[in-house]
N, CA, C and O of each residue as an XYZ file, in Angstrom:
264
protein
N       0.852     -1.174      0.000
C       0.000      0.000      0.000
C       0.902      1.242      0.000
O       1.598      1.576      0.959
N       0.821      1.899     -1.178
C       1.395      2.954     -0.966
C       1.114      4.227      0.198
O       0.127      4.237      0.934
N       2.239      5.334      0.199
C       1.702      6.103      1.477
C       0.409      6.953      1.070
O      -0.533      7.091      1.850
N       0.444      7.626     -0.475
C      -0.496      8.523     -0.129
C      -2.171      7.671     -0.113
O      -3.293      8.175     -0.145
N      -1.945      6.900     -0.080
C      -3.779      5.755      0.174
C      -3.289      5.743      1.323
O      -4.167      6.478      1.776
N      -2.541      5.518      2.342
C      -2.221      5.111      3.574
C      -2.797      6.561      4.817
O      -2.856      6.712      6.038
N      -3.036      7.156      3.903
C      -3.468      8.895      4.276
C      -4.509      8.841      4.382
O      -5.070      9.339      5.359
N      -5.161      8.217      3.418
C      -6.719      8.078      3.647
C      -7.365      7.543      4.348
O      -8.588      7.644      4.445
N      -6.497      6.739      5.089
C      -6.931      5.997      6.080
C      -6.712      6.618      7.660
O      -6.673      5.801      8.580
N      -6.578      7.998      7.945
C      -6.449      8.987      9.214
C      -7.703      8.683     10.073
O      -8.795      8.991      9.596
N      -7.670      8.359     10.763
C      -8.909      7.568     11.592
C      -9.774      9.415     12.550
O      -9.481     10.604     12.432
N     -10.554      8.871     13.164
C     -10.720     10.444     13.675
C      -9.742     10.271     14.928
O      -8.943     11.200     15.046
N      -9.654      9.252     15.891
C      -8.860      8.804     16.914
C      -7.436      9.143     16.622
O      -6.658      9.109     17.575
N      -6.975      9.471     15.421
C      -5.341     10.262     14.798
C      -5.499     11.415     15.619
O      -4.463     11.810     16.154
N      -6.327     11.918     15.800
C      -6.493     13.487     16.061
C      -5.827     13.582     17.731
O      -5.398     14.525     18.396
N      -6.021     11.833     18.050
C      -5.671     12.497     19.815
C      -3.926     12.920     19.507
O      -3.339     13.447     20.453
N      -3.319     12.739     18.504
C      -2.062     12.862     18.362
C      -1.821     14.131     17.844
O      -1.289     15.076     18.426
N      -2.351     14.074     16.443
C      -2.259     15.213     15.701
C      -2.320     16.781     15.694
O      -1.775     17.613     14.969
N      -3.369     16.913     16.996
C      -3.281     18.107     17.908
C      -2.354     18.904     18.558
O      -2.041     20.091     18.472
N      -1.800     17.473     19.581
C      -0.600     17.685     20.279
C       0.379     17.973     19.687
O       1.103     18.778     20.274
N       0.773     17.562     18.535
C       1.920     17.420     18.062
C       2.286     18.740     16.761
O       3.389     19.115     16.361
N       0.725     19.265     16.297
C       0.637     20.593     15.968
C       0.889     21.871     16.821
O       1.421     22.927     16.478
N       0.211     21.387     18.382
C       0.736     22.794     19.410
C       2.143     22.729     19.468
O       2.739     23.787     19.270
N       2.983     21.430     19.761
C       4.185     21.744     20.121
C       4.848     22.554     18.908
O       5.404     23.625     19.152
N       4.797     22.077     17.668
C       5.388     22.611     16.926
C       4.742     24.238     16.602
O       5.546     24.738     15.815
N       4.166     24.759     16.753
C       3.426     26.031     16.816
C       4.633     26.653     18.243
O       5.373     27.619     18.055
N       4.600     25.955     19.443
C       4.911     26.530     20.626
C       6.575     26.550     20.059
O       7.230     27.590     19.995
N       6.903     25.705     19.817
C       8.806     25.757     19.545
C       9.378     26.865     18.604
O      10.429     27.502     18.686
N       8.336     26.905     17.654
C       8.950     27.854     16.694
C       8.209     28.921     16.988
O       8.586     29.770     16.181
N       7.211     29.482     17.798
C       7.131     30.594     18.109
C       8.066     31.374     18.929
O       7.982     32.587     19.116
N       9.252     30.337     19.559
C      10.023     31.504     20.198
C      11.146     31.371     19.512
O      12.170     31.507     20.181
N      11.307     31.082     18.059
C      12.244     31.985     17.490
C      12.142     33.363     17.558
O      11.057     33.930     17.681
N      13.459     34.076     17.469
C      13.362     35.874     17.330
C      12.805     36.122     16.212
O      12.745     35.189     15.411
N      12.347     37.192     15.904
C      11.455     37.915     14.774
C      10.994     39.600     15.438
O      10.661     40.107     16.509
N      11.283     40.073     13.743
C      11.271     41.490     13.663
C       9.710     41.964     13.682
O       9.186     42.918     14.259
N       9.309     41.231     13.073
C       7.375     41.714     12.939
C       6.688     40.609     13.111
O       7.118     39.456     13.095
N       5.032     41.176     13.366
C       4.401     40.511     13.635
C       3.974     39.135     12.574
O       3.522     38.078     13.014
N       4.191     39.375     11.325
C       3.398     38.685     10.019
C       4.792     37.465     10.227
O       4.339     36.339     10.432
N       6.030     37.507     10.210
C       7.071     36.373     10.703
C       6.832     35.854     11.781
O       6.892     34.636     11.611
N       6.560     36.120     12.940
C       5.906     35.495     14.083
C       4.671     34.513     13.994
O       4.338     33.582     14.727
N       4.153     34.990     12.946
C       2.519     34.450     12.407
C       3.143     33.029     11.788
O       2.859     31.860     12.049
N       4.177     33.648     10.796
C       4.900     32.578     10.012
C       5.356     31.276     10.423
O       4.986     30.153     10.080
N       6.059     31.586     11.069
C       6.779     30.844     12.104
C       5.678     29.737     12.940
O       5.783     28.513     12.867
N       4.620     30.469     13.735
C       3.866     29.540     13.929
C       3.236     28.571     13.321
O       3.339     27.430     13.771
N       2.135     28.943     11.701
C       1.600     28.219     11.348
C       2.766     27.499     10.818
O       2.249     26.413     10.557
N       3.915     27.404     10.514
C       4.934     26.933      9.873
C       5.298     25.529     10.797
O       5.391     24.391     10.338
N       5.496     25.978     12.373
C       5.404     25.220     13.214
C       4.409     23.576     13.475
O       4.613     22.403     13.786
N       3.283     24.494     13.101
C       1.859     23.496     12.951
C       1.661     22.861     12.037
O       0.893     21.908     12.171
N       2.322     23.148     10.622
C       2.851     22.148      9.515
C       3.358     20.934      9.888
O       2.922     19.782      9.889
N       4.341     21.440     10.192
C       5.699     20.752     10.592
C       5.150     19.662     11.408
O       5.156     18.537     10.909
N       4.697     19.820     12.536
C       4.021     19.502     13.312
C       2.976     18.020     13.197
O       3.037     16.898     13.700
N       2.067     18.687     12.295
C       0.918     17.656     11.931
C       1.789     16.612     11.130
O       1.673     15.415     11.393
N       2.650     17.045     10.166
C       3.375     16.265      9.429
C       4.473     15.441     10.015
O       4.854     14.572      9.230
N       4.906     15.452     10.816
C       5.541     14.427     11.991
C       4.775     13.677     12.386
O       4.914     12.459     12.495
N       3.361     14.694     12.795
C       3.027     13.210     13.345
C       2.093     11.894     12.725
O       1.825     10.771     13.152
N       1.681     12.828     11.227
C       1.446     11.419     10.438
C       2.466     10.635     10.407
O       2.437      9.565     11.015
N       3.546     11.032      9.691
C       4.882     10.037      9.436
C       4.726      9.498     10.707
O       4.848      8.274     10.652
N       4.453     10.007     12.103
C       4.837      8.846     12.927
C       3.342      7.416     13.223
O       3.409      6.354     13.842
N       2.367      7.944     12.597
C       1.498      6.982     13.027
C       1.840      6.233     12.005
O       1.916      5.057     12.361
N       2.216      6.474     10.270
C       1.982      5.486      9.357
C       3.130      4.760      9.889
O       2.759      3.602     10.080
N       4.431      4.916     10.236
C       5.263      4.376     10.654
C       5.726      3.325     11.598
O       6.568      2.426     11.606
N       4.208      4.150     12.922
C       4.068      3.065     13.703
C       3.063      1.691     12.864
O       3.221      0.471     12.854
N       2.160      2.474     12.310
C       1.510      1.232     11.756
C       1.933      0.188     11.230
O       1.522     -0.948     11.465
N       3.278      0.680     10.044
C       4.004     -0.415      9.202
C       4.805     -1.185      9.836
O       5.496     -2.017      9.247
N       4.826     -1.007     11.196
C       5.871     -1.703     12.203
C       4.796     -3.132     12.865
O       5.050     -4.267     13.269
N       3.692     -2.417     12.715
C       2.109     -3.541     13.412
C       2.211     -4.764     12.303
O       1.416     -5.703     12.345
């Protein structure tokens, strides 16, 4: 099974992860330094990317290990 079908399969129960793992990354890269407000903005949702996207890779990952 390839990964991107493996996506489609995000259960709603992903979410107890996917949350968490969006704040942290929101919270870490918000305290990089920054000159203005719209890079600060950046930085966060950038964070929450990052974020959600870890922690798919880590559920499909755990899965392929099941």
């Amino acid at each position: 099974m390839s990964f991107l079908t493996q996506l489609s399969s995000i259960s709603s129960g992903d979410l107890i992860l996917l949350v968490p793992m969006a704040l942290v990354g929101m919270i870490l890269t918000s305290e990089l330094p920054s000159h203005t407000r719209a890079a600060h903005y950046s930085f966060e949702i950038g964070g929450a990317v990052v974020g959600v996207i870890g922690a798919i890779l880590l559920l499909h990952g755990l899965a392929a290990l099941f």
